[in-house]
N, C-alpha and C positions, 0 to 999 in steps of 0.2 A: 569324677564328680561331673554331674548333669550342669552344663551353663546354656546361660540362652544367650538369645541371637545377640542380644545386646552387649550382652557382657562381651561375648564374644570380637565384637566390635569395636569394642570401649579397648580392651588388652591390645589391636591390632595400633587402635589410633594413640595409647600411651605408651606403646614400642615405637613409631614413628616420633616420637617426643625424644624419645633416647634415653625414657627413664628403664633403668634395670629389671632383672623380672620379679626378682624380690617388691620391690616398693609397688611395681603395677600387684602385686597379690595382695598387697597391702590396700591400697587405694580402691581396688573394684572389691575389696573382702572375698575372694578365695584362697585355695589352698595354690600353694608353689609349683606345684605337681600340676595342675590344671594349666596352668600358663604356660609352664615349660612345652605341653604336650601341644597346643594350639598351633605355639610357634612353626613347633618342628613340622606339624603339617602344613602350614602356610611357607614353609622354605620347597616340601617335596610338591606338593598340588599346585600350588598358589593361590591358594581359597583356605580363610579361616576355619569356617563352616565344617564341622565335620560330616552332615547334612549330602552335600556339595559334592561329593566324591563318587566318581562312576568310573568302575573298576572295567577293565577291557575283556570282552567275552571272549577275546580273539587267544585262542590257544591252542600254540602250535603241534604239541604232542596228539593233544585229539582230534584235530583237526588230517592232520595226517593218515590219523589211524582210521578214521572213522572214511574219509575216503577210500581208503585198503579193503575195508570191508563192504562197502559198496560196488568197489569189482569184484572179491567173490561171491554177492548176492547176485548182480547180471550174469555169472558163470554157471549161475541155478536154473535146470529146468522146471516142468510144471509142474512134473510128480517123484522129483526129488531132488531135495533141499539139506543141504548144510546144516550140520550141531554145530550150538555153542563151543565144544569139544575141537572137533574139526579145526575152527575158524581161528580158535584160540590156539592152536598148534601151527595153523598157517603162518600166524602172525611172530609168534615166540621163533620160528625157524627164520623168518627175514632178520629179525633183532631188535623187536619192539622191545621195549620192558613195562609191561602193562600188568594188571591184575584181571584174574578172568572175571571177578567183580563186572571190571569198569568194562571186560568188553559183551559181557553180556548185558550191559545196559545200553552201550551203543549200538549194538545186533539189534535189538528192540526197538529203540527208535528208529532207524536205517529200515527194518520191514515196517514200519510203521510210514515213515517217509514215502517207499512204494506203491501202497495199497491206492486201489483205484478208486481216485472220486468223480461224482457224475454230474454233468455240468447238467443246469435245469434250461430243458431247451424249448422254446418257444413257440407253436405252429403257427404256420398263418393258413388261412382257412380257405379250404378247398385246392391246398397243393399236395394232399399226402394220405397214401389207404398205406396201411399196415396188413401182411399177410402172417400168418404160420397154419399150422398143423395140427389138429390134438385128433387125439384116437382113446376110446376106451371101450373093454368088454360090454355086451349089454345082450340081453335075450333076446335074439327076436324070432318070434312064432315059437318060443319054446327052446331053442338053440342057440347056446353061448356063441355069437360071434364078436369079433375085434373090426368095431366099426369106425371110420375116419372123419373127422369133420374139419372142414376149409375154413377158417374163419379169420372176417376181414373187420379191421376196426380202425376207427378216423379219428386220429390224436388232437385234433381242435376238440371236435363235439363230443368226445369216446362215445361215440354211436359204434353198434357192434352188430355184425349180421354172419349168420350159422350155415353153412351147408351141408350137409349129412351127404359123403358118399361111400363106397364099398371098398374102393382100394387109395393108393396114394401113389398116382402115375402122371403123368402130364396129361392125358385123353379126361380125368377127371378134376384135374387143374384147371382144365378149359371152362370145361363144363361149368364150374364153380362159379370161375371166375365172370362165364355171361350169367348167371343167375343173377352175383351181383349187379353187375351194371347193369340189370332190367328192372331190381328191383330198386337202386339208387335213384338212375336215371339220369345219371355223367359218369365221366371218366375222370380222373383224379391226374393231374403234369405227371405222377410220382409214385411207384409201386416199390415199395422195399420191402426185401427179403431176406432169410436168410440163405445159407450156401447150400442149397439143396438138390441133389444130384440129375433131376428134371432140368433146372436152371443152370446151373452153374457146369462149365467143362474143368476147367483148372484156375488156378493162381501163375500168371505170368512172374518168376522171383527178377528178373530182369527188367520190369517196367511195373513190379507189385501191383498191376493189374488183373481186374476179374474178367474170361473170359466167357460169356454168356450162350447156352446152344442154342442153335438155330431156330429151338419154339422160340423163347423168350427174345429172340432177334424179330423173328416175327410180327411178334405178340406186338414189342416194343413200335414198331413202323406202323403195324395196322391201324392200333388206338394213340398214336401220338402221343406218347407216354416214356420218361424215364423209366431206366429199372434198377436199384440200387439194392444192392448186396451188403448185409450187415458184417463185422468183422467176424470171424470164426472167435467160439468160445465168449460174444459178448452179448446175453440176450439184452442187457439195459437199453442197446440200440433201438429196440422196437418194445419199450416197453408196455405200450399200450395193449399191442394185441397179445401180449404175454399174460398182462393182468385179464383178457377176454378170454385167453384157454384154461384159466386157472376159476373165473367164474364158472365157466360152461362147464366144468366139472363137478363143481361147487353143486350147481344147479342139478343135475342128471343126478343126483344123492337124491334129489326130493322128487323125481318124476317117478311114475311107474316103471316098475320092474322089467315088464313082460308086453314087449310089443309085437305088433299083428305083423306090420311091414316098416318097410323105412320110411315109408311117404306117413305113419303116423309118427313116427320118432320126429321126421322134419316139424309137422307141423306142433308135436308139442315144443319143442324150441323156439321155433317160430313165436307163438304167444306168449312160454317163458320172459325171450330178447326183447317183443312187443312194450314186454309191463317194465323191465330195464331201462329201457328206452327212454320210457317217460316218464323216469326219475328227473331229479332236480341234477342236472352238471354240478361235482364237488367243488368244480373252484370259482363256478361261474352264474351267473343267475336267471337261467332259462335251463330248460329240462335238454337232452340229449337227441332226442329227433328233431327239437327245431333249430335247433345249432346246426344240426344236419341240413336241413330244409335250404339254410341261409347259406350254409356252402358251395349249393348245386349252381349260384349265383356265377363264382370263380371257377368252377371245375370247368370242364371241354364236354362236349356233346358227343353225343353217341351214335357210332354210323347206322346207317338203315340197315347194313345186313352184318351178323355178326362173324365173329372169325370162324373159319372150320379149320380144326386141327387133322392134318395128314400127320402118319409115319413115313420116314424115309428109309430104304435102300437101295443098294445099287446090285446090278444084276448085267449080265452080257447078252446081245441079240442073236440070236442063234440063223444059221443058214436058212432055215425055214420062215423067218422072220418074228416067230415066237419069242417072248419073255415067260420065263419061268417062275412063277410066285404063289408059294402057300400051296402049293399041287396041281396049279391050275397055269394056262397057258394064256397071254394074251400077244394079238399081233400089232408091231412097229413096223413101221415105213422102211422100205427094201435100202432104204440108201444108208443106215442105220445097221447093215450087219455085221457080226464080231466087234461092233462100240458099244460101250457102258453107258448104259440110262441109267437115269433115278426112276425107282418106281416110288410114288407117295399114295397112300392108300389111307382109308379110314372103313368104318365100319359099310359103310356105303358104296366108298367108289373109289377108282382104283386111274391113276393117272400117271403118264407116261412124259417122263421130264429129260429133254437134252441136256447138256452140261452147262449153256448159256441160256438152262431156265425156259426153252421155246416148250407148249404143253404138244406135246406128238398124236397123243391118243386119251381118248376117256370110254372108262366103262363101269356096267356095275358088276359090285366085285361078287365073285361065286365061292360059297363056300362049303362046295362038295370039294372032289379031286377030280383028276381027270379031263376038267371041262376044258374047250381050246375055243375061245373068243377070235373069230378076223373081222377083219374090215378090209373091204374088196380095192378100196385107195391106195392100203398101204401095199400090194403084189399087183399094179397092173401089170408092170414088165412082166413078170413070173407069170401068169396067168395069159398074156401074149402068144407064149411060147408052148403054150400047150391048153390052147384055146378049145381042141377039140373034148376034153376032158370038165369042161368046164360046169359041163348040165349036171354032172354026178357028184362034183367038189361040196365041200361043207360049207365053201368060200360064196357061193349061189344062196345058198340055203340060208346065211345070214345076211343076206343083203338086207337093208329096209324095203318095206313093202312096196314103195313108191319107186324104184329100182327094179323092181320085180316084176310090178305091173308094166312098166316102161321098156323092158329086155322081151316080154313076152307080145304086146299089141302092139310096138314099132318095130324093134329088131326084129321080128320072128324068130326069137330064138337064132338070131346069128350070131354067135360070141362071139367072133371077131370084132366086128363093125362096132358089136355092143361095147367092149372093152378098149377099141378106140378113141370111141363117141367119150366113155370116161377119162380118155389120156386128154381129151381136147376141151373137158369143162373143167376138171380136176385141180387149175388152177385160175378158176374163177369162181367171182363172189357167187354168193347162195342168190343173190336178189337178181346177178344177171341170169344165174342158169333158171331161177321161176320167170322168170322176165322170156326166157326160152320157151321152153314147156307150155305156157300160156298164149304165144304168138300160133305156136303149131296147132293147139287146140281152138284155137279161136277161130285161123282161117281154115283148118282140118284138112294139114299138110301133114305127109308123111315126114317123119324125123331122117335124113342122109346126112351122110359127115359132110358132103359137099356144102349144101345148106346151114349146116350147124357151123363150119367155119365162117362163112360168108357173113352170117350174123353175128357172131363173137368179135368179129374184125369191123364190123359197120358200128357194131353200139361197145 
């Protein structure tokens, strides 16, 4: 029988009177059965109230079990995982007594418990570029190729900007990457990425740290800039520029088909991004380029000259004083032979690196075979010693002109002297040796070593 609160209270306070439960059923008009039952919960709870009763979640058989099953969920890898079957055998062999019911409804919850949720994270503006990668087929001049696009996007303003290159190397990472900053016009404290093989050497498992190669070391010093590496297998990290390679794809559906060269493919992108741009921000109330605009405010400035990217290897200095690189030969400083240089090279120029980073030699790089680069600096001793051979060496032949003229209308063609006269400027500045040169020409003295030290030692 349903009673109310009242009643209910009336029964508690005519038990405390000491009248019996017969007469209190009498006196509040219910049944016997109702009062008796009030009682009895008021002896076990301590509350009339049937109402009132809050039964304890706390149970120890599931609780137990439903932990068991969370260590062989952590015992799961990524591509493959535990049956119900399984788990429920694991558990019957320790000496649960469960029903495979009950344990495939806690398996369920337990993966449920797992599954990863993503916390909503907040930029603050002008600390952070998002980078990735997209690449898709597209024709150009007629010929299916698999073309690559760099694409950087700013999780304040989701401003998004497109590079269209040929391959996906570091030499067009670079590349990319000053596009953007020329065409932002800041640098961002913070560049995150993902673990991509340009960037990243290894995972240290003893300090779970990410080791970064020497571009991205670089990179990171040159523009004063972090460089943060996203967790392997999580793109949510860098959502934003995930949702800009999933547009850029979107988009490339509606362009034409069949392009001339790349520099039209950029630029239809380029005005694609343009009208993007200057949509309305989804969460925020100004369009996406001027959210950009008000960022360049906090970002860092941009140096006057941009990075150039070298490759590195290492190579041995041979007795002759040649480095061997790509077929071609260039010469290092005599004091340098049988040790390891770095050579760093680009499409352009080709440089000569001791171990403590001193540059030894520069040149531009050749790309026949065969070719042998000196510089008459780095073999005077060697050239000393066999001074008389000197007029017919290749080591004459490429002097600079001004060496040439110099060997021919002061020395008269005397190697020796001439090759002296180099031991004895060889380690002075360029301004003292013009500062030379111009004294001899001014009072129109002949050049002797006599003389040349005598001047070298006064100034």
């Amino acid at each position: 029988m349903t009673l109310s609160k009242t009643q209910e209270s009336q029964i508690l306070e005519l038990y405390y009177k000491g009248l019996s439960q017969r007469r209190i059923a009498k006196e509040i008009e219910v049944c016997l059965d109702s009062v008796n039952k009030r009682l009895k919960l008021f002896r076990v709870t301590g509350s009339i109230h049937k109402g009132n009763i809050q039964r304890s979640r706390y149970n120890p058989i599931e609780n137990v079990t439903r932990q068991r099953i969370r260590y062989y969920l952590s015992l799961e890898k990524r591509k493959s995982r535990f049956t119900v079957n399984q788990l429920y055998d694991f558990l019957v062999q320790e000496g649960y007594e469960i029903t495979k019911s009950k344990v495939r409804q806690w398996i369920k919850l337990e993966r449920n418990r797992l599954k990863d949720s993503f916390l909503d994270i907040f930029y603050e503006p002008g600390q952070m570029v998002q980078f990735d990668w997209g690449s898709k087929k597209i024709k150009i001049s007629g010929i299916n190729k698999i073309v690559y696009f760099a694409v950087f996007a700013l999780p304040f303003s989701n401003y998004r900007y497109v590079h269209v290159t040929e391959k996906m190397n570091a030499h067009c990472f670079v590349d990319a990457f000053i596009s953007f900053t020329k065409h932002i016009g800041c640098i961002f404290p913070i560049l995150l990425i993902d673990n991509m093989k340009i960037a990243v050497k290894h995972r240290s498992f003893k300090d779970n740290q990410v080791k970064l190669t020497q571009l991205f070391e670089q990179l990171s010093q040159y523009y004063n800039m972090e460089v943060r590496t996203c967790t392997p297998y999580r793109p949510n990290q860098k959502g934003t520029v995930e949702n800009a390679v999933s547009t850029l794809k979107r988009e490339l559906h509606g362009l034409n088909n069949n392009f001339k060269s790349l520099e039209e493919l950029q630029n239809s992108i380029n005005t694609t991004f343009d009208r993007l741009n200057k949509r309305k921000h989804p969460d925020k109330n100004n369009s996406c380029i001027n959210l950009m605009k008000n960022e360049r405010a906090f970002a860092g400035k941009v140096p006057s000259k941009h990075f150039i990217y070298f490759n590195e290897v290492i190579r041995i200095v041979k007795n002759n004083t040649l480095v061997s690189f790509d077929g071609n030969h260039y010469s290092a400083p005599e004091e340098y032979k049988g040790e390891r240089i770095t050579v760093r090279y680009n499409e352009k120029t080709i440089k000569l690196v001791s171990n403590d980073g001193r540059i030894l030699a520069k040149y531009k790089r050749c790309f026949g075979k065969g070719y042998k680069k000196y510089r008459v600096w780095n073999m005077i001793h060697s050239l000393l010693k066999k001074s008389k051979g000197f007029d017919q060496s290749n080591q004459k032949r490429q002097m600079p002109r001004w060496l040439k003229k110099l060997y021919d209308r002061e020395f008269l063609k005397e190697s020796q002297q001439f090759l002296v006269f180099l031991e004895l400027i060889q380690t002075s500045s360029k301004k003292k040796v013009k500062q030379l040169l111009k004294y001899y020409k001014v009072y129109k003295k002949q050049i002797t070593l006599d003389s040349t030290f005598e001047f070298l030692d006064k100034w």
